[in-house]
Backbone as a printed PyTorch tensor [residue, N CA C, xyz], in Angstrom:
tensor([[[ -70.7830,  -97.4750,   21.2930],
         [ -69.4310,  -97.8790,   21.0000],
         [ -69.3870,  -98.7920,   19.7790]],

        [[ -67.7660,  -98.9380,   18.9690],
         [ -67.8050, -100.0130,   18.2860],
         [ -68.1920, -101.4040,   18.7140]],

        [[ -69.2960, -102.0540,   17.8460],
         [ -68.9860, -103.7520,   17.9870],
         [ -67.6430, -104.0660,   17.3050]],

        [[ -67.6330, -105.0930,   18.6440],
         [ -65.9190, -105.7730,   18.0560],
         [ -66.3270, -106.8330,   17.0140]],

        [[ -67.2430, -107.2570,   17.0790],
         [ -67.9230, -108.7290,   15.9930],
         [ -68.0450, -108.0350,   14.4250]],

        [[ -68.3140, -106.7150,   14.4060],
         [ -68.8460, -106.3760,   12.8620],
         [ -67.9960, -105.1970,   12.5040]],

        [[ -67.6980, -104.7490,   13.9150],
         [ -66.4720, -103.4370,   13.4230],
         [ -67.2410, -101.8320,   12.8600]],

        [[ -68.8320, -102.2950,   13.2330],
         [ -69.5570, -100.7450,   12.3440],
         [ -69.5520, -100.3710,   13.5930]],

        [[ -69.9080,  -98.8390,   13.2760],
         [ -70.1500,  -97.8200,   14.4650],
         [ -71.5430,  -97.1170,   13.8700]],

        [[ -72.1710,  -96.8200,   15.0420],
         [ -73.4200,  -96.8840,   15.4490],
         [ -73.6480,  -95.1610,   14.6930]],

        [[ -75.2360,  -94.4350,   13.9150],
         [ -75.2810,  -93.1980,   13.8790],
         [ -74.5150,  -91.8900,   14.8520]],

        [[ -74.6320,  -92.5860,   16.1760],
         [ -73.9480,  -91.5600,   17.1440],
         [ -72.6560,  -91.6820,   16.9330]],

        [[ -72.0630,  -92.6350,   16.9150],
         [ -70.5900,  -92.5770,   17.1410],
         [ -70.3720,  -92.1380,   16.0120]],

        [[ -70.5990,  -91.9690,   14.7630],
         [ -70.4500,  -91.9160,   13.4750],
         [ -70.5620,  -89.7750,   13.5070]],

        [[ -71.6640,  -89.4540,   14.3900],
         [ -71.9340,  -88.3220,   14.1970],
         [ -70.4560,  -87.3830,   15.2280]],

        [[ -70.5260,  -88.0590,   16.6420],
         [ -69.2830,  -87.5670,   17.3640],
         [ -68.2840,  -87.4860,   17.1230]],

        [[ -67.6680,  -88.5190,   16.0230],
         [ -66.4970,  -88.6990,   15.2680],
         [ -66.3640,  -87.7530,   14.9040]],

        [[ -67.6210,  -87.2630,   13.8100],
         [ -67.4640,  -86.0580,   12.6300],
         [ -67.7800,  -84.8840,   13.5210]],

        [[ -68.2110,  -84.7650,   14.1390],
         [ -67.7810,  -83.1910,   15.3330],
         [ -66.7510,  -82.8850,   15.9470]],

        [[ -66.2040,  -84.4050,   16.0110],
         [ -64.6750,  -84.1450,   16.5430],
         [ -63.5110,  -83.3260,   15.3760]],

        [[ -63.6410,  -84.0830,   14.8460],
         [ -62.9300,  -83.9520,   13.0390],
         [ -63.0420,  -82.5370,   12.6170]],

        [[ -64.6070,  -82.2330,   12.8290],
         [ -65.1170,  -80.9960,   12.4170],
         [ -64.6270,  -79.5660,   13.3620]],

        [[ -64.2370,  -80.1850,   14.7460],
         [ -63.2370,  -79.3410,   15.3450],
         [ -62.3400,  -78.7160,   15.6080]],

        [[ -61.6740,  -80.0050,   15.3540],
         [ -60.0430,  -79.8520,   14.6810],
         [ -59.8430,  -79.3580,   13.6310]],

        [[ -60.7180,  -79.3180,   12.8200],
         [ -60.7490,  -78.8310,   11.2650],
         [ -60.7360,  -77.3500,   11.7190]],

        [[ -61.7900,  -76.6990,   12.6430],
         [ -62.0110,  -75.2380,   12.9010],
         [ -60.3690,  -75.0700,   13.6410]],

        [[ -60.1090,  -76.2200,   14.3840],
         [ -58.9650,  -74.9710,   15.5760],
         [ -57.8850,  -74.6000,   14.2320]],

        [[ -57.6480,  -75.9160,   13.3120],
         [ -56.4320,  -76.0970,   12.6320],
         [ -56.7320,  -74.4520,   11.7020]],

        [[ -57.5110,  -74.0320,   11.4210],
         [ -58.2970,  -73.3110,   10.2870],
         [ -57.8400,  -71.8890,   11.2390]],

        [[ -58.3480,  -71.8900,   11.9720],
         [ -58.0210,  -70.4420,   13.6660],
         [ -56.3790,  -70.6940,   13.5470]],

        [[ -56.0470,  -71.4080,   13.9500],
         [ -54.3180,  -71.7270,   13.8760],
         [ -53.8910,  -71.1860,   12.7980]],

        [[ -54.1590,  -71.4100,   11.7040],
         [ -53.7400,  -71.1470,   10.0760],
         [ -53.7780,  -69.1820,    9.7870]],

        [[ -55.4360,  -69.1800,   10.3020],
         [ -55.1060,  -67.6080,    9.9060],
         [ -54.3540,  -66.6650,   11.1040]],

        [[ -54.3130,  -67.5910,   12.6130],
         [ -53.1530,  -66.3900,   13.5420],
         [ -52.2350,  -66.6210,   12.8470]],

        [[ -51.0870,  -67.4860,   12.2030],
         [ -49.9870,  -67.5350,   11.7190],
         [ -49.5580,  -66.7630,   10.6130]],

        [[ -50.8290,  -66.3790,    9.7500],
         [ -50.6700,  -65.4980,    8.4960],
         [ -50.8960,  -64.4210,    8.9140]],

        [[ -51.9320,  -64.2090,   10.3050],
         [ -51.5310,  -62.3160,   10.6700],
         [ -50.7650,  -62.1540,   11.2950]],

        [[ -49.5980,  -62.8240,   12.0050],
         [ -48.7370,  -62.8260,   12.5410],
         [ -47.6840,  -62.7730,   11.6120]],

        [[ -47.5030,  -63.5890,   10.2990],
         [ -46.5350,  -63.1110,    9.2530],
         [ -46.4700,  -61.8650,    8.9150]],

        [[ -47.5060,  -61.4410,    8.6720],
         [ -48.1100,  -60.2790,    8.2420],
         [ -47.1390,  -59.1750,    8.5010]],

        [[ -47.6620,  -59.4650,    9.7970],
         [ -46.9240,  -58.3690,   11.0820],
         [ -45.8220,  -58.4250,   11.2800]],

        [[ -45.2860,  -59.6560,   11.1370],
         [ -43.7730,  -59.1860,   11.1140],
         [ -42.6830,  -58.3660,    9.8210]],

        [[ -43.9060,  -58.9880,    8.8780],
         [ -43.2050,  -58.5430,    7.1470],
         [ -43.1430,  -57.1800,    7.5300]],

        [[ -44.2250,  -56.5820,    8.1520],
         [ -44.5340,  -55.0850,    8.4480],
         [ -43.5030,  -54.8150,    8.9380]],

        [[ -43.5600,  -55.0290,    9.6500],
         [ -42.4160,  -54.8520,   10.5990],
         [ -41.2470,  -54.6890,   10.2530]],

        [[ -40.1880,  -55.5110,    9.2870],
         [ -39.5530,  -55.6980,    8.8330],
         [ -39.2690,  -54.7270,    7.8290]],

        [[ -40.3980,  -54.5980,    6.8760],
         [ -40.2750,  -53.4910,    5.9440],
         [ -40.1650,  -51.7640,    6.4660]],

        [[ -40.7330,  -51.8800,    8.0090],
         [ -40.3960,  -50.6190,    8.4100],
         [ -39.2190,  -50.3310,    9.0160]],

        [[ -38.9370,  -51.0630,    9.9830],
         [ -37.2530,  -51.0400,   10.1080],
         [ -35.9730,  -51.4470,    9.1360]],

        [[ -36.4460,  -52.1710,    8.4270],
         [ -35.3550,  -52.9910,    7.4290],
         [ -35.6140,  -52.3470,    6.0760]],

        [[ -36.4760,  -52.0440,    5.6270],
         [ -37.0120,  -51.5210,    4.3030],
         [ -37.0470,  -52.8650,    3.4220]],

        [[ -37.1460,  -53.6240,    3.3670],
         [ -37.6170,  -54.9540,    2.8640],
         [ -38.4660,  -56.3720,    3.8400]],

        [[ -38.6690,  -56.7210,    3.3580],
         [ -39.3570,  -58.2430,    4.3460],
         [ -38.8450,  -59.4100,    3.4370]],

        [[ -37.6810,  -59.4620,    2.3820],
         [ -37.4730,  -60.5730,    1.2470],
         [ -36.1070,  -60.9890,    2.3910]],

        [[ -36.4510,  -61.9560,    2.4360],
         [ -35.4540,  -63.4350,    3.4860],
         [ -33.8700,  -63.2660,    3.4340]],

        [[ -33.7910,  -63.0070,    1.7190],
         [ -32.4030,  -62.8690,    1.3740],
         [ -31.8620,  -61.2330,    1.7150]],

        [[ -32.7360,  -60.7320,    1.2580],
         [ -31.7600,  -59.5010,    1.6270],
         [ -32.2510,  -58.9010,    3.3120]],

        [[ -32.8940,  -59.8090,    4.3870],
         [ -32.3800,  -59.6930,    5.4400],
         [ -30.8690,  -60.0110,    5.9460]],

        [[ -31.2580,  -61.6600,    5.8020],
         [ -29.7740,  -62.1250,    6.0050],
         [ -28.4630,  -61.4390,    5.2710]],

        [[ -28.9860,  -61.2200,    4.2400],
         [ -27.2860,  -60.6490,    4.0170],
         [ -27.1830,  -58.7940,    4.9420]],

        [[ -28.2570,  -58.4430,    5.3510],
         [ -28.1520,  -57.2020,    6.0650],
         [ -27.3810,  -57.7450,    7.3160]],

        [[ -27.5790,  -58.7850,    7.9440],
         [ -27.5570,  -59.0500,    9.2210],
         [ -26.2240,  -59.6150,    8.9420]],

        [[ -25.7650,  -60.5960,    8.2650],
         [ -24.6540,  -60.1780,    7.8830],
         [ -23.6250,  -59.7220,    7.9070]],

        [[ -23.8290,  -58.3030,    6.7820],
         [ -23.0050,  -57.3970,    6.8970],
         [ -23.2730,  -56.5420,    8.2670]],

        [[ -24.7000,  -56.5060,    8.8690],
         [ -24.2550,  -55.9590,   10.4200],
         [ -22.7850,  -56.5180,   11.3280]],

        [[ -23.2520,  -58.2020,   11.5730],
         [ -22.3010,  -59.1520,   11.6950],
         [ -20.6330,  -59.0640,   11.5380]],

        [[ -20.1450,  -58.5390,   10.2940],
         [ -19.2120,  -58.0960,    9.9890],
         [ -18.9110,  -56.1420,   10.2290]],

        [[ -19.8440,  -55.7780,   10.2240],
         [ -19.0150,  -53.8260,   10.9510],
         [ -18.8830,  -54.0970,   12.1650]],

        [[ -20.3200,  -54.9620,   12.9440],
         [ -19.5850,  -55.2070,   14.3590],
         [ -18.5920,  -55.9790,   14.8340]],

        [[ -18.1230,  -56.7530,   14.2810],
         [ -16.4880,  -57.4170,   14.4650],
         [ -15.4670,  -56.2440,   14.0110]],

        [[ -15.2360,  -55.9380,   13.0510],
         [ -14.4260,  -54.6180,   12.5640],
         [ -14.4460,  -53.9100,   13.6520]],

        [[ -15.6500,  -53.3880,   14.3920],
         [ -15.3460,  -52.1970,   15.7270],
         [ -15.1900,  -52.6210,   16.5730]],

        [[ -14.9960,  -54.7430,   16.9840],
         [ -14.6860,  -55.1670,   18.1920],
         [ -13.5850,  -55.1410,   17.8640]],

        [[ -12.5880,  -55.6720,   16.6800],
         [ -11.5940,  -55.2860,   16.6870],
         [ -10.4580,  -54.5470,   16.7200]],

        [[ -11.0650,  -53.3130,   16.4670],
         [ -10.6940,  -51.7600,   16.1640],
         [ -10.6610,  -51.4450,   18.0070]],

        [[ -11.5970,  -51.5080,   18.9960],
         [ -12.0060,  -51.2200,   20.0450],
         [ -10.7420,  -52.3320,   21.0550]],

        [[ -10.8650,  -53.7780,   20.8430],
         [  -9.3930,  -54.2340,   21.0630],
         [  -8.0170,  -53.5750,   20.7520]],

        [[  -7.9040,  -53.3430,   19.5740],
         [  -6.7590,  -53.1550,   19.0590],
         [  -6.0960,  -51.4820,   20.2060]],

        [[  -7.0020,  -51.3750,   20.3840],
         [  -7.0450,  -49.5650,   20.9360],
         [  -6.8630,  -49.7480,   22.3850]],

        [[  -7.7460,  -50.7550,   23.1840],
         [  -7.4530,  -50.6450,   24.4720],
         [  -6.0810,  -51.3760,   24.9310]],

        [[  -5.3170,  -52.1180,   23.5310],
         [  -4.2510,  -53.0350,   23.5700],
         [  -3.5920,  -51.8710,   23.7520]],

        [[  -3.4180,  -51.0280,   22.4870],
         [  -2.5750,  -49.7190,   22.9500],
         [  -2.4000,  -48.9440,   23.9580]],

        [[  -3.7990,  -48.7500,   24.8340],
         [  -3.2740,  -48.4710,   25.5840],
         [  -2.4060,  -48.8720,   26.8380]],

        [[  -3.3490,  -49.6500,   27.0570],
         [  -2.3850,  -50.6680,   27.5430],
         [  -1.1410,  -50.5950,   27.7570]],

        [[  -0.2370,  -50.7980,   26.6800],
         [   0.9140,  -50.8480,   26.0360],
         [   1.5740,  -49.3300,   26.5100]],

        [[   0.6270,  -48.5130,   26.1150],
         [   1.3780,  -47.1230,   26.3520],
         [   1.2340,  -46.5910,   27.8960]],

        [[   0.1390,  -46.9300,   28.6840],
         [   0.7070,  -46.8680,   30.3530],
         [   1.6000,  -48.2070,   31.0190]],

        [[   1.7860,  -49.1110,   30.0720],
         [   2.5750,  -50.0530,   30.8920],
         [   3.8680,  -49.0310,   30.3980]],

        [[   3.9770,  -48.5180,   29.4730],
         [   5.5800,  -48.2340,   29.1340],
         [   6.1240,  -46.6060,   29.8910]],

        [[   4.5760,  -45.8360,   30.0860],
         [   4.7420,  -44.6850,   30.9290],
         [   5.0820,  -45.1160,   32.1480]],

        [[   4.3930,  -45.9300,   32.7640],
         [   4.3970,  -46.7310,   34.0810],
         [   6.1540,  -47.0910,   34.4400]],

        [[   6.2650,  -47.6910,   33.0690],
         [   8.3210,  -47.6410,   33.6580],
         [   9.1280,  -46.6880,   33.6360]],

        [[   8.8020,  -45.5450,   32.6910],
         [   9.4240,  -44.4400,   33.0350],
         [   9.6090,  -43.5530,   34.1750]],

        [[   8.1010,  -44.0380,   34.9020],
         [   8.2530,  -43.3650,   36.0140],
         [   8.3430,  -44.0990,   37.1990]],

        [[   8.5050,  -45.2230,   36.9640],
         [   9.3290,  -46.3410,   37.7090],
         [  10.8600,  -45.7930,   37.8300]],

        [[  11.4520,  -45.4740,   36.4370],
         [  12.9900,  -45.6990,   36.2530],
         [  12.9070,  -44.0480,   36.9340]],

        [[  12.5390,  -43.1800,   36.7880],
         [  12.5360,  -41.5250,   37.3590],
         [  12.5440,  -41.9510,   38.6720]],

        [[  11.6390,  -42.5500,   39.3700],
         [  12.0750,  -42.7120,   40.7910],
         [  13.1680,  -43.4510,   41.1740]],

        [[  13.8550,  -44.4760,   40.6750],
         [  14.9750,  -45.4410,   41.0830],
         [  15.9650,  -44.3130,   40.9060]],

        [[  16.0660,  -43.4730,   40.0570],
         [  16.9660,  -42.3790,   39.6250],
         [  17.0880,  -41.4910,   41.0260]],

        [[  16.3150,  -40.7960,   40.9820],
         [  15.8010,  -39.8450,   41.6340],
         [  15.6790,  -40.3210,   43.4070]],

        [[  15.8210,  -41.5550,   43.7190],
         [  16.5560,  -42.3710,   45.1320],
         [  17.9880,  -42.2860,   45.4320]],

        [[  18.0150,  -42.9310,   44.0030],
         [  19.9120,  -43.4540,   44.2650],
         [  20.6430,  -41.8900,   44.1990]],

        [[  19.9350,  -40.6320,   43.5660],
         [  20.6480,  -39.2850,   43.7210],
         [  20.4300,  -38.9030,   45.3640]],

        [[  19.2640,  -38.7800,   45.7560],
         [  18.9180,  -38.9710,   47.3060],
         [  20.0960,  -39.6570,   48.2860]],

        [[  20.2130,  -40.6460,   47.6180],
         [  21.3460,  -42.0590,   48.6920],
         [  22.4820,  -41.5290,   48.5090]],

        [[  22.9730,  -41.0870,   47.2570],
         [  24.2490,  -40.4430,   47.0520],
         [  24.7610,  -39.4150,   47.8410]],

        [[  23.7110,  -38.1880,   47.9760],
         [  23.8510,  -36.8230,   48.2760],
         [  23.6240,  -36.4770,   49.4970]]])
């Protein structure tokens, strides 16, 4: 261990230090190259579905995905509004055909 009086550390501790160091140095080094074949792989990736792997012209793909799919949520609203609209208004016609078609009943 360190002396607390002189503050040196002994050949061993001096050597365990630097194996430690020298460890971390390897995992950090193992860490470094999974992250670059893992870039790798995704650029791949990217370039095969996307036909590019450049940052910018993802985002603006995704984007403009972003925007056709609002356009067809809106388009897809706008449509089931109609219908909507057009069996609520069939719906009274044949509401008003039967009130008709009673009161001739009640009459006759």
């Amino acid at each position: 261990m360190t002396d607390p009086k002189t503050d040196k550390q002994t050949i061993d501790e001096l050597k365990a230090r630097y194996e430690d160091l020298n460890k971390r140095k390897i995992q950090a080094e193992a860490n470094l190259e999974n992250a670059r074949n893992q870039l790798e792989e995704l650029k791949a990736q990217a370039r095969s579905e996307f036909g590019t792997d450049d940052i910018a012209a993802l985002k603006k793909m995704l984007a403009d995905m972003e925007a056709e799919n609002e356009q067809k949520r809106a388009a897809y609203q706008k449509n089931l509004d109609r219908i909507e609209t057009d069996l609520a208004s069939v719906a009274e016609k044949y509401r008003h055909l039967e009130d008709t078609d009673t009161e001739a009943d009640n009459n006759g």
